[in-house]
C-alpha positions in Angstrom: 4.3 3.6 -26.0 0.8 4.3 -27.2 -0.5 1.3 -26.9 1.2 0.5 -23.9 -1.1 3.6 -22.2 -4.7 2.0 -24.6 -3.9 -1.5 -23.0 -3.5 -0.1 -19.2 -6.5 1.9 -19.9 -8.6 -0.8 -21.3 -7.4 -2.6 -18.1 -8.2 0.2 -15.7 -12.0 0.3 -17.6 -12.6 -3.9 -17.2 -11.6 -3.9 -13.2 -13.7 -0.2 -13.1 -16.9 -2.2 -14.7 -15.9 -6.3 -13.0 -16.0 -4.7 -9.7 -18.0 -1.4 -9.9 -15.8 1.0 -8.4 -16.9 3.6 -11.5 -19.3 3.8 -8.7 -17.0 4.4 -5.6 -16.2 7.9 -4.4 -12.4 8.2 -4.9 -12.1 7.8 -1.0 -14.0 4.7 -1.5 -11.8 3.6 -4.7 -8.7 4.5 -2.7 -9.9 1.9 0.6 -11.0 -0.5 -2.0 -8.1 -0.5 -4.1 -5.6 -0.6 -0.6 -7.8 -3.6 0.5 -7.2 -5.6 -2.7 -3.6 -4.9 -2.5 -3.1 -5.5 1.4 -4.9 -9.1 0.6 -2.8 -10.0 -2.2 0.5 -8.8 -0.9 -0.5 -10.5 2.6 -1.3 -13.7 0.5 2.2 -13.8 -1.3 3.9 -13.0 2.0 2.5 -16.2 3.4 0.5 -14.7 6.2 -1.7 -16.9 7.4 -5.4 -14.9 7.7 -6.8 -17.5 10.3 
């Protein structure tokens, strides 16, 4: 369970520092993050975006 908690921090640190959100706000984090996840979701979905 322990490293389970390392490896999803290590993982929280690498998209923090590959996308600079250390530097967000958390308001700006939380649009960022809702963003990503609206994109991806809507991508899986099949929803075309044009």
């Amino acid at each position: 369970m322990a490293s389970l908690v390392k490896l999803m921090e290590k993982k929280m640190l690498q998209f923090d520092v590959t996308f600079a959100t250390y530097m967000f706000t958390p308001m700006e984090k939380f649009f960022f993050c809702k963003s990503l996840s609206f994109l991806f979701f809507a991508y899986l979905s099949g929803v075309p975006f044009f």
